[in-house]
N, C-alpha and C positions, 0 to 999 in steps of 0.2 A: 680536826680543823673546823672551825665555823664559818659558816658562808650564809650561813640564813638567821634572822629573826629568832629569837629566843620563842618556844612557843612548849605548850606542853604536849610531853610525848603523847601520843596514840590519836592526836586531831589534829587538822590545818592550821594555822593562822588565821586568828581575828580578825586580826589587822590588815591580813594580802583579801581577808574576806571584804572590809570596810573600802578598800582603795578601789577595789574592783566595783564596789557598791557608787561608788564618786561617780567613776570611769560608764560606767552605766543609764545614770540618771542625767549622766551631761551628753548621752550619743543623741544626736541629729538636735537637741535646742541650744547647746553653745556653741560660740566658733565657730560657724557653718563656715564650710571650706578649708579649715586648721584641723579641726576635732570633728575625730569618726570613732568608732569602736561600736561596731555594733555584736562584738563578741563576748561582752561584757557581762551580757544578762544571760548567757547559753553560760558561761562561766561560774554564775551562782549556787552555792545550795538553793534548791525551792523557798525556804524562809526567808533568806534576802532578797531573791529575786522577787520574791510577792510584794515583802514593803518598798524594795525599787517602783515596780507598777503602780500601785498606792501614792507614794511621792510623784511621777508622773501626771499622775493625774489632775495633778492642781487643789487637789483638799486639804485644806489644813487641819492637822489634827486638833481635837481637845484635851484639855488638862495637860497641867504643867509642864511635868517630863517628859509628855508627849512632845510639845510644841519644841522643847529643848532638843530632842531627839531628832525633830523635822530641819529646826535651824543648822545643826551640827551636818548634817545632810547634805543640805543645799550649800553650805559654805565648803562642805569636801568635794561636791561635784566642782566648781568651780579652780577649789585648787588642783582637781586632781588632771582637767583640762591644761593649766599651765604647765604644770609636773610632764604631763605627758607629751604637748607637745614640743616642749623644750629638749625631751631626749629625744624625741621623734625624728626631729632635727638633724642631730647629730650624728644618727643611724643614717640619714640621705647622705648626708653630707662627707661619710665617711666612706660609704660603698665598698667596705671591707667585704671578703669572700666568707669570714666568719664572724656569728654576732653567740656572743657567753651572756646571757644573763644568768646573773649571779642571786642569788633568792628569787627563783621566778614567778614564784606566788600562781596567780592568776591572770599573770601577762598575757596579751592575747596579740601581741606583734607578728609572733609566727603563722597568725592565722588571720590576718588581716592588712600586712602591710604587701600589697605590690611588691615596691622595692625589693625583698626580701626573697622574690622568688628562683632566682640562682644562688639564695646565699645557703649555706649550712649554722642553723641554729641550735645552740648549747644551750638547754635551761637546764640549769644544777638549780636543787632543792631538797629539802629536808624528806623521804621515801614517803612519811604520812602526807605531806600535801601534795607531791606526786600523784600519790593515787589516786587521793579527793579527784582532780584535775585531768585524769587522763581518761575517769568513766566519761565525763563531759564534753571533750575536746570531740568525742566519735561524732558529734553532733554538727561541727563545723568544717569545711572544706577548709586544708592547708591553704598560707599563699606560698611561702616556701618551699623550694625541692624538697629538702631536707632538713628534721629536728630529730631532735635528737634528746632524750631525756636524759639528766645524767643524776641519779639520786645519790646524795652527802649528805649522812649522818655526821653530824661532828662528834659525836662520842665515840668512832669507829674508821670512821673513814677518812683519806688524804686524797684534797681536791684535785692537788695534780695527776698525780695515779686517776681518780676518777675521768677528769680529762681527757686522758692521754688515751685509757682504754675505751673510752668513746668514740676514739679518732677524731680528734682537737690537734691541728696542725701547727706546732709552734713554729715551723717557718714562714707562714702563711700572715698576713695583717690580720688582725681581729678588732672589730670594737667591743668592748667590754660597759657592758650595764649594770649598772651596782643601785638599783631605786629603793630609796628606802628601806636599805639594810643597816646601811654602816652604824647609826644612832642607836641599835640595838644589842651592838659589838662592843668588846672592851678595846683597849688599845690595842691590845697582842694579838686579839684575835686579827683586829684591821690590818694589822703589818704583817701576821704569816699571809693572810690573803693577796695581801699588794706585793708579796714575795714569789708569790705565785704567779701571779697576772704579769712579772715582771719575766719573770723566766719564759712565758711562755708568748710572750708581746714581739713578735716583727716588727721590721721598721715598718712606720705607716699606721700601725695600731694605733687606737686611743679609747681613753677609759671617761663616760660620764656617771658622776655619782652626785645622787639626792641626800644631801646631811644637813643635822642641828649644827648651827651657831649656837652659842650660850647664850640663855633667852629666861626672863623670870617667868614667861606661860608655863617652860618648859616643868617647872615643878609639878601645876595641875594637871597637863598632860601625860606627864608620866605617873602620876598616882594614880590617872584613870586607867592606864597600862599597862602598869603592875596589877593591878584586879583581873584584867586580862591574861597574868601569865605571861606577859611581854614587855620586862622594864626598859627603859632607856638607861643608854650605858655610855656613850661618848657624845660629845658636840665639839666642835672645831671655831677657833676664829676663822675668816678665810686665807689670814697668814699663817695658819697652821696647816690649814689644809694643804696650801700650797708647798708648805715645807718637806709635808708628810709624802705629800706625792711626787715632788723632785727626787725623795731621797729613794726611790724605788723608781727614777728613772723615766716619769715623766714630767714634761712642761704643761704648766696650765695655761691654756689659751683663751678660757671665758670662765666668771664664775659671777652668778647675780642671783638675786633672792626673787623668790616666789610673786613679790609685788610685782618687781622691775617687768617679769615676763610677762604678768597678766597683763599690766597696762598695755604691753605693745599686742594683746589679742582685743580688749577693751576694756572701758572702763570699769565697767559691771565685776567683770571676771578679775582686775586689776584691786580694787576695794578689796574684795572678799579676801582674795591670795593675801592681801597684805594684812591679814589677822593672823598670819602664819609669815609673814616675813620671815622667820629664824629658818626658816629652810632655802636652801640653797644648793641651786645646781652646778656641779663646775666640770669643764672638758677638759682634759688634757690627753699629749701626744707624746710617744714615745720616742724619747731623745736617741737617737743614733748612735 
């Protein structure tokens, strides 16, 4: 089964590297008082972490690709503030006993959010980013009692099974964090997963996911991505999404684009997101 990003074998993700890259260059100058992570830059390889410090700095680079490289930068911190705390959000809000993030990349919630400190956190993820991730984390105080690492291979392994012998409480409410995977999943892969999440979902659970709408950016982004070893593979209207998620048993209770969020942090951050408008975050709760 798949649960994470398409990435090639024997290295992490680019891409959870990039987001974590966003996540970084936006800790303590945007959204002051919304947006925090200052786990972001303990999370990098050293190479990214250096050009993170560099972008901090306020220099602008020279020549061409340079400055392109700088812009794409600055416009990811910004989205990746909305992104983040749009699910942020719904992690309060839900105050489930268990929290699954589903491709946890570079996530750094389990070591940085309060809230989170009596809860039991699941990060599933591909075993190569795992490890990237777990020399790094020795460097940060948990905020959480308990994480829990749960590595899925999809050429081998079944995420339930992996759950379960983690000790993943399907009686128990969970919220379930799906950021920036689904778009990298085919259909089948998306619906054994929400087969999964459904089976293992209490009343009370609820699941947010970061997905492509059908978007003509989407072509150049995904050609940039495929070079990466990570194509995009699905986009949803939000009546499909909505459809796709009832039919595995949850109602969706919010679901708005990248813009809509920024604006309600500020303008600044509102502009930028909405060059990515095709992304979209939606909550939904697990019907009874």
């Amino acid at each position: 089964m798949l649960c994470c990003p398409g990435m090639k074998k024997g290295r992490a993700s680019k891409t959870a590297e990039l987001v974590c890259m966003g996540r970084a260059m936006a800790h303590g100058l945007l959204a002051p008082g919304r947006f925090d992570d200052p786990t972001a830059i303990v999370l990098l390889p050293e190479a990214a972490a250096r050009e993170v410090r560099n972008e901090r700095s306020g220099r602008v680079p020279e020549g061409f690709r340079a400055r392109l490289r700088h812009e794409y930068l600055q416009t990811q911190a910004k989205m990746m503030v909305a992104r983040t705390v749009a699910i942020d959000d719904v992690v309060r809000s839900a105050g489930a006993p268990q929290v699954v993030i589903l491709g946890a990349g570079l996530d750094g919630r389990a070591w940085r959010m309060p809230e989170l400190g009596q809860v039991s956190v699941f990060e599933v993820d591909h075993p190569d980013s795992q490890r990237d991730k777990r020399e790094r984390v020795q460097q940060l105080s948990p905020a959480s009692c308990d994480i829990r690492f749960v590595p899925v291979d999809f050429e081998h392994d079944a995420l339930a099974q992996a759950l379960a012998h983690a000790g993943h409480d399907e009686t128990r409410p969970t919220t379930w964090i799906w950021e920036g995977v689904v778009m990298y999943l085919t259909q089948g892969d998306i619906e054994a997963t929400l087969a999964v999440v459904q089976q293992r979902s209490a009343p009370g659970s609820r699941i947010v996911i970061a997905y492509h709408v059908p978007a003509l950016i989407l072509k150049v982004v995904g050609a940039a991505l495929r070079r990466l070893g990570e194509p995009l593979r699905s986009a949803f209207r939000p009546e499909q999404m909505r459809a796709l998620l009832e039919r595995y048993g949850f109602r969706v209770s919010s679901d708005q684009d990248l813009s809509a969020i920024g604006y309600g942090l500020s303008p600044e951050i509102g502009k930028a997101a909405g060059r990515v408008k095709h992304m979209h975050v939606v909550t939904a709760e697990r019907v009874k």
